[in-house]
N, C-alpha and C positions, 0 to 999 in steps of 0.2 A: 699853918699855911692853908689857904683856903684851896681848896679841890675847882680847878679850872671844870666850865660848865659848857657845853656845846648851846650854840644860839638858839633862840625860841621857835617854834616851829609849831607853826598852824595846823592840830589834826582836823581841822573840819574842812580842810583846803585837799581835796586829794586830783591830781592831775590826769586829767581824762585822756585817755589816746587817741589820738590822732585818726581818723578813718578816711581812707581815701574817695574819692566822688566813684574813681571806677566801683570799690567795693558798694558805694552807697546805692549806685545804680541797677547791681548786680542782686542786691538783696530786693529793692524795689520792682524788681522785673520777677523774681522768684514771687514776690507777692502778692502782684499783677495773677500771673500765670495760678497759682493755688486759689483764688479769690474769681476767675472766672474760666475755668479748664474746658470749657466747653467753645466759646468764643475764641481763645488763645488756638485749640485745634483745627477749627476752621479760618483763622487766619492764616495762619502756618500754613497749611493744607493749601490751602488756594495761595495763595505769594509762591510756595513752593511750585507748583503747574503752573503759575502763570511765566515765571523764571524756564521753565522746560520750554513751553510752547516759545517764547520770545526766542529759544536757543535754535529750533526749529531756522530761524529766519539764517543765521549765519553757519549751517550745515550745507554740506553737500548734497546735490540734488540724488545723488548715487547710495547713501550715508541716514538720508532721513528714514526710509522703509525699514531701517536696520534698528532703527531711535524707536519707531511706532513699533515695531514685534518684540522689545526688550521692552517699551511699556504694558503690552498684553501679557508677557511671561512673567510683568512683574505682579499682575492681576493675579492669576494663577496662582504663581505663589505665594500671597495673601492668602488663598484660600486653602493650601499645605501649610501655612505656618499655623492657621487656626486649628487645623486637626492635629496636628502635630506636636508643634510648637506648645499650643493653648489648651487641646483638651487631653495630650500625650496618647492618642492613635496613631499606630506607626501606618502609613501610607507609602505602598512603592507603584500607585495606579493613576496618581491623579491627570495622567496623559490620558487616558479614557477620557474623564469630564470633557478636559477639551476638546477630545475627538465628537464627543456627541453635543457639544454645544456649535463647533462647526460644523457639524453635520446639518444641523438642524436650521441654524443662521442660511448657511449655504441652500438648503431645499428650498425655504420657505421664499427668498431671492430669487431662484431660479423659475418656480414653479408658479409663482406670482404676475399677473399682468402686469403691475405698478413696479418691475422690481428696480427699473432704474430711479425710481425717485427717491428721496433720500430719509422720507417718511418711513421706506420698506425694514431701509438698516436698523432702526429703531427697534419697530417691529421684530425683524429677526432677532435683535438682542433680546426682547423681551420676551421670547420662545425659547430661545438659549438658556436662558438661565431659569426658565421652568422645565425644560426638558431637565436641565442639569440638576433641579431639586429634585423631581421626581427620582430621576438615576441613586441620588445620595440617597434617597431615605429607601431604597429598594434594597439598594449594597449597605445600606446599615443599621437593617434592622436586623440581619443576622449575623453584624459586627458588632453586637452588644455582646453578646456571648465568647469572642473569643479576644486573646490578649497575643501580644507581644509576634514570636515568628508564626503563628497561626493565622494573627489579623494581617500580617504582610504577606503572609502567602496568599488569600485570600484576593488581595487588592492587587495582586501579580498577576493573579487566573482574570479579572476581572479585565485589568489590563492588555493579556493576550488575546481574549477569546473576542471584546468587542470589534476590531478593527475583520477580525473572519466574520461577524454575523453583519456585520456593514458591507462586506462584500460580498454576500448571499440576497443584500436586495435589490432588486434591479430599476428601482426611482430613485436610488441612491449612486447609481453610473457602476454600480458594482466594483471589479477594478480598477478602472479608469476613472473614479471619482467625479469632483465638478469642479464647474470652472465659476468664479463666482466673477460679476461685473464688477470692474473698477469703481471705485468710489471716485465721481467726478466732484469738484468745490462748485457750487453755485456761480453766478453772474455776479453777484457782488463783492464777494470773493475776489475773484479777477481782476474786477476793476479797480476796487483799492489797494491792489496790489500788483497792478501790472505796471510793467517797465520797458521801455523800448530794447531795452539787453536782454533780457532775460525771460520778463513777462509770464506769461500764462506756464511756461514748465515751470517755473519755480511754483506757484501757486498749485499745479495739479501732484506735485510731492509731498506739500507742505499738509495738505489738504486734508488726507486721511490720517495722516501722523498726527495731525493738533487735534482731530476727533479724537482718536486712540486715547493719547496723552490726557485730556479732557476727562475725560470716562475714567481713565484711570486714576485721575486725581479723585473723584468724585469718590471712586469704590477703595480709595485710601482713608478717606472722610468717615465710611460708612464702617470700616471694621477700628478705625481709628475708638469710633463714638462705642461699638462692640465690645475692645477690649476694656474701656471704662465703665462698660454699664454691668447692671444687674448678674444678667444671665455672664459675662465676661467671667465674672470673679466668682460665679459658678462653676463653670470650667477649669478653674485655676485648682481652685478645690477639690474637682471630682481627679485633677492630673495631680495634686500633690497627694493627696489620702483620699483615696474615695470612700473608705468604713468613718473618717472625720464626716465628711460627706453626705454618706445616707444618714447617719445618726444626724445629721443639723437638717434633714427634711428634704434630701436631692434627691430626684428620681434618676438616679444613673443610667439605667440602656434610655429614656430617655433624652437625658441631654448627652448621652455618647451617638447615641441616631441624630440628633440635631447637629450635632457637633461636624457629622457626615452630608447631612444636604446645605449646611451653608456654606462648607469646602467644596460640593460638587458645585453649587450654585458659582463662586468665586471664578472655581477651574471652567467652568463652561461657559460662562463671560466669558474668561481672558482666550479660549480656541476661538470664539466668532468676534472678536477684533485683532486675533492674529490673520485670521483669511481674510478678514477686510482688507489687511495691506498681503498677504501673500498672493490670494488671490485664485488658489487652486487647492484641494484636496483630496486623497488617495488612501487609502487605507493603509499605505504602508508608509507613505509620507503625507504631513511632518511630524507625525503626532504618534509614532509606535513606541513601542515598550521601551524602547533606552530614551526615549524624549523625558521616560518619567523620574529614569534615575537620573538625569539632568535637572529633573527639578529639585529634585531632593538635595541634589549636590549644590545648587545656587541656592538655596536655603541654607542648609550648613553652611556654606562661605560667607552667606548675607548677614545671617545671625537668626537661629531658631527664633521667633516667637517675639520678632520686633517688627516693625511697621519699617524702619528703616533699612533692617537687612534685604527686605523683598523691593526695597528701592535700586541697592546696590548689584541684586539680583537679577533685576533688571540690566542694569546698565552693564553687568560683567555679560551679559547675553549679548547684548547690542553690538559690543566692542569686541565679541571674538573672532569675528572673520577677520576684519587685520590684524589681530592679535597674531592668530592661528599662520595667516598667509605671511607674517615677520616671521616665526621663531621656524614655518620648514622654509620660508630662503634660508636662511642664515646658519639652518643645518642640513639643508639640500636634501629635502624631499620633495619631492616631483606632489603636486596634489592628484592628479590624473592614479600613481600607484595607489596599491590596496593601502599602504601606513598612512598613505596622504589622505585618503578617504578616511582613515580613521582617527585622525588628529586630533579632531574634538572629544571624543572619549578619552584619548589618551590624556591629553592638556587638566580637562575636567576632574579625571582622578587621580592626576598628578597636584593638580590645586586642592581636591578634599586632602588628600593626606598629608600635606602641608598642615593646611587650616587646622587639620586634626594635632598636627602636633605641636604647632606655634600658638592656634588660637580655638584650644576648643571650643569658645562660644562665640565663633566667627570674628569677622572686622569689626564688625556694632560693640561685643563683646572687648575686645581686642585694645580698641581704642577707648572704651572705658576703662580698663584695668591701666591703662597710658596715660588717662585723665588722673585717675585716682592716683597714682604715683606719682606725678605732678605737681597735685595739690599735698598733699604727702610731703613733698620737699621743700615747699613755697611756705608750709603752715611753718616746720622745723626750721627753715632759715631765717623768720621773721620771727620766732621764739628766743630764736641764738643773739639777732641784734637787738631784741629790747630788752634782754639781759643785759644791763650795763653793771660795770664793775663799782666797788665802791667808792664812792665822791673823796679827796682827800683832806677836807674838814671831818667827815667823822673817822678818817683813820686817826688824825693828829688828836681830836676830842680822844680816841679810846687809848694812844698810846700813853697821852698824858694821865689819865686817868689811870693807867696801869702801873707808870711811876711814880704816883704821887705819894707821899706820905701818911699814913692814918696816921 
């Protein structure tokens, strides 16, 4: 009896799978993105601010000053995440920066004939953030030498003693600080944007907040291109192994000094366009010693040593005064009391110790390990369905085959 034979079957024939357009897109956009990383981040970068400032248009005119001073803090902390984050110098000071970048924005304003023109603002940034290099590379050239609670105690003293020797000088309004002029929008401004409802207020809110926002896009651009370039992946080195480090040619107190004036630089921009929209400064407000563990704490939450944590950063700033004024109605703290006054501290280290235990690498963090899981489950379920069981022609080819007679 002849041994029954299973059909002919074509080995040069093997069946391709199937790939979806989304997937094919998705691979095409990774390849776009790796093939021009430079261009992709200035795209990004700017669509991203251009999307902020359009948001500007349908905020509250009460609302936007709150959007412009979470754009500055998120400046700021760009330049903690890079010491931080990037070259792993612990920093509890960088409210100093700010304090002496608006300090100096504020002077040079005041003390200026032109200072209502809008040329001056410029100007004072561009004093600010040399003031604010100067400061880093003074505070850290003798932070090459010390590590871990020594260099935080250090940037604590640094932190306390500036806002006393600001108030010891008397061009500086001593304790009574200054009052800096509003940032008025030009005529044209106005006009393409006025409305018989509304008009020229909406535009004079709108105004300083889209500079702000602006700037801030631009100084996301600029540590954006930082964290990719050269001296970036220096840093990275000198925070994972610094003895890998020197041995491959780094000059460490070097790029750990550098590491300190382009975080002061960062931090003293983001003080002279927070008084752009504040509008006042004192030495004990707004920029004293807990403004700094504030920043470190919107880092932590934001995500250490991402560009996108100091976005979130931002924005968890912006949003805390409703926050703060929902959760004491709703548990009946009066703000006017001492607990009411101290809500934001409290709120603040009530969300680090969270973060700390749900997400220690922040939301950025957080929401990656969410992705990764995810995709994790998405790969394994599409594993499980293109496992198909065996066809029942070659079950019946093998049973016969097993009954058959030699």
């Amino acid at each position: 009896m002849s041994t029954p034979t299973s059909p002919p079957h074509d080995a040069t024939h093997v069946e391709q799978p199937k790939v979806s357009s989304l997937k094919k897109f998705a691979a095409g956009s990774r390849g776009v993105i790796r093939a021009y990383p430079s261009a992709t981040r200035i795209v990004s970068i700017t669509l991203l601010t251009f999307l902020a400032i359009l948001a500007t248009f349908y905020i509250s005119d009460t609302q936007n000053p709150a959007i412009g001073e979470g754009a500055a803090v998120a400046v700021a902390v760009l330049g903690l995440t890079w010491l931080t984050g990037w070259s792993g110098q612990v920093s509890l000071g960088n409210s100093g920066f700010m304090m002496v970048g608006a300090y100096t924005a504020s002077l040079w304003i005041n003390h200026h004939p032109s200072a209502t023109q809008p040329s001056s603002y410029g100007i004072g940034l561009v004093l600010a953030v040399a003031v604010g290099a100067v400061t880093g590379l003074i505070l850290g050239l003798p932070a090459t030498r010390l590590r871990g609670p020594y260099l935080a105690g250090m940037t604590i003293a640094f932190a306390v003693v500036i806002p006393s020797f600001i108030q010891t000088l008397s061009f500086a309004g001593g304790s009574g600080g200054l009052q800096v002029f509003a940032l008025t929008p030009p005529q044209w401004f106005v006009n393409f944007f006025n409305d018989q409802e509304y008009g020229y207020q909406i535009a004079n809110a709108q105004w300083p907040t889209d500079i702000v926002i602006a700037i801030a896009g631009f100084s996301f651009l600029i540590m954006a291109n930082l964290f990719h370039s050269k001296l970036g992946r220096s840093m990275r080195m000198v925070r994972d192994n610094d003895v890998a480090a020197e041995l491959a040619g780094i000059n460490l107190p070097r790029m750990r000094a550098l590491a300190f004036v382009i975080s002061a630089s960062f931090g003293a921009l983001g003080g002279a366009l927070f008084i752009y929209i504040a509008n006042t400064i004192t030495p004990e407000e707004p920029f004293q010693f807990t403004f700094g563990i504030t920043l470190l704490t919107l880092m932590v939450v934001g995500g250490i040593g991402t560009l996108w944590g100091a976005a979130i950063a931002g924005v968890v700033f912006a949003y805390q005064g409703p926050w703060i004024a929902w959760l004491s109605s709703h548990v009946g703290i009066s703000s006017t009391t001492n607990l009411g006054q101290q809500m934001p501290n409290i709120l603040f280290s009530g969300i680090l110790i969270l973060t700390m235990l749900l997400a220690p690498r922040g939301i950025v963090g957080g929401i990656q390990d969410l992705v990764r899981i995810v995709k994790k489950l998405l790969a394994s379920s599409a594993s499980r369905s293109e496992t198909s069981p065996e066809s029942p022609s070659d079950n019946a080819s093998g049973d016969a085959a097993t009954h058959s007679p030699s």
